[in-house]
C-alpha positions as CSV (number, residue, x, y, z in Angstrom):
1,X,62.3,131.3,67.4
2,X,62.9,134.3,69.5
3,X,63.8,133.3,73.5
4,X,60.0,134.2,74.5
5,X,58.6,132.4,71.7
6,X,61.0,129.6,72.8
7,X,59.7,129.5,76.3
8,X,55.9,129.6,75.3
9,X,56.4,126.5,73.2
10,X,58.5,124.7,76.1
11,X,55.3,125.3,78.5
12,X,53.1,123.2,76.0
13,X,52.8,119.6,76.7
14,X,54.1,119.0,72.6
15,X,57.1,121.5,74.0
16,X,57.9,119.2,77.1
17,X,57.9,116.1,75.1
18,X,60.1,117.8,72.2
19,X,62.5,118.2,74.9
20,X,62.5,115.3,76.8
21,X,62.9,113.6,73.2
22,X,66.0,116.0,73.0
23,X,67.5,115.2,76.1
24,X,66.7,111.4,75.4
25,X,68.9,111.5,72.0
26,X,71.8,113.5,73.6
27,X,71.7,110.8,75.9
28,X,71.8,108.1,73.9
29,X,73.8,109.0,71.1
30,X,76.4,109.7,74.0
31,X,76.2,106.6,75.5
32,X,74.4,104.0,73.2
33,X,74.9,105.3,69.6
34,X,73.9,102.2,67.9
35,X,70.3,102.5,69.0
36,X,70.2,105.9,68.0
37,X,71.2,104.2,64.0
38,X,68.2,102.2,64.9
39,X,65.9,104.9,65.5
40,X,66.8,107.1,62.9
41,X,64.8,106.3,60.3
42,X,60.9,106.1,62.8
43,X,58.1,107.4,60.0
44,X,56.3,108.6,62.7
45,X,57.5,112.3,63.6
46,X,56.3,112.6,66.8
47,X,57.2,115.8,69.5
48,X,59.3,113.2,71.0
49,X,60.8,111.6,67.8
50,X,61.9,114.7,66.5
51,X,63.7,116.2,69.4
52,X,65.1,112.4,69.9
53,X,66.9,112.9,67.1
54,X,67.7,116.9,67.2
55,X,69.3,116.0,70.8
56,X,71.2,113.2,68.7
57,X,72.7,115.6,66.0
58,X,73.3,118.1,69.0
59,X,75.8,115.1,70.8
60,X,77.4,114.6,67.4
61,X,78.2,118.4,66.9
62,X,79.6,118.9,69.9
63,X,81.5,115.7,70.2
64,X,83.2,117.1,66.7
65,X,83.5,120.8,68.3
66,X,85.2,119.1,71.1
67,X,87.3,117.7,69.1
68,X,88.4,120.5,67.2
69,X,89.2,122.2,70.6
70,X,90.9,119.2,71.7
71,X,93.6,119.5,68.7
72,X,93.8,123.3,69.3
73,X,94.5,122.9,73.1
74,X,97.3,120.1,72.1
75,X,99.3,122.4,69.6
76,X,102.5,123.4,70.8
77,X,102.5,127.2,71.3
78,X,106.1,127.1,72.4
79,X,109.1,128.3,70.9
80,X,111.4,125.3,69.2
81,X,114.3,124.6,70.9
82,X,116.2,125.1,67.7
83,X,115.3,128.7,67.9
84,X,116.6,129.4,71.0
85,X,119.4,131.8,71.0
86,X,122.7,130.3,72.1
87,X,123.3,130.8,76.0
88,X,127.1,130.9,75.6
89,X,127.4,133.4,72.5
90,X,129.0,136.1,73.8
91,X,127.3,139.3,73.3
92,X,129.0,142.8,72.7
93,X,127.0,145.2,75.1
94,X,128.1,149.1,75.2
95,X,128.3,150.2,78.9
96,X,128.2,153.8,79.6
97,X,130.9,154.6,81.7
């Protein structure tokens, strides 16, 4: 859906219930995951139901995503210590005189 087409269907009443279903299942699946399980297999596929569980599966890919950036923020960028050039080598440098 395009952005306009978007915000035509969030002015409907099926469009408002869609997303309060999605903020409902972020919610939930943040904070109470197990009823989320319980809820995922409702036959009935209402507005609601089915942005419940969208705003579920949205938590869980951004719980993973933060994840991910977790791991890249906590690798070591820094040069090993091993690597270091040795402080009291003495070094030949040329002067112009």
């Amino acid at each position: 859906m395009e952005n306009n087409e978007e915000n035509e269907y969030i002015a409907t009443a099926e469009g408002q219930q869609y997303l309060k279903g999605f903020n409902d299942g972020y919610l939930m699946a943040e904070h109470m995951p197990e009823v989320v399980k319980a809820l995922a297999d409702v036959k009935e596929k209402t507005p609601h139901v089915e942005g419940f569980l969208d705003g579920a599966n949205q938590y869980e890919q951004d719980k993973e995503l933060s994840k991910d950036a977790d791991k890249f923020k906590s690798t070591s960028w820094e040069i090993p210590k091993d690597n270091e050039p040795d402080k009291d080598a003495e070094h030949d440098l040329e002067r112009d005189t």
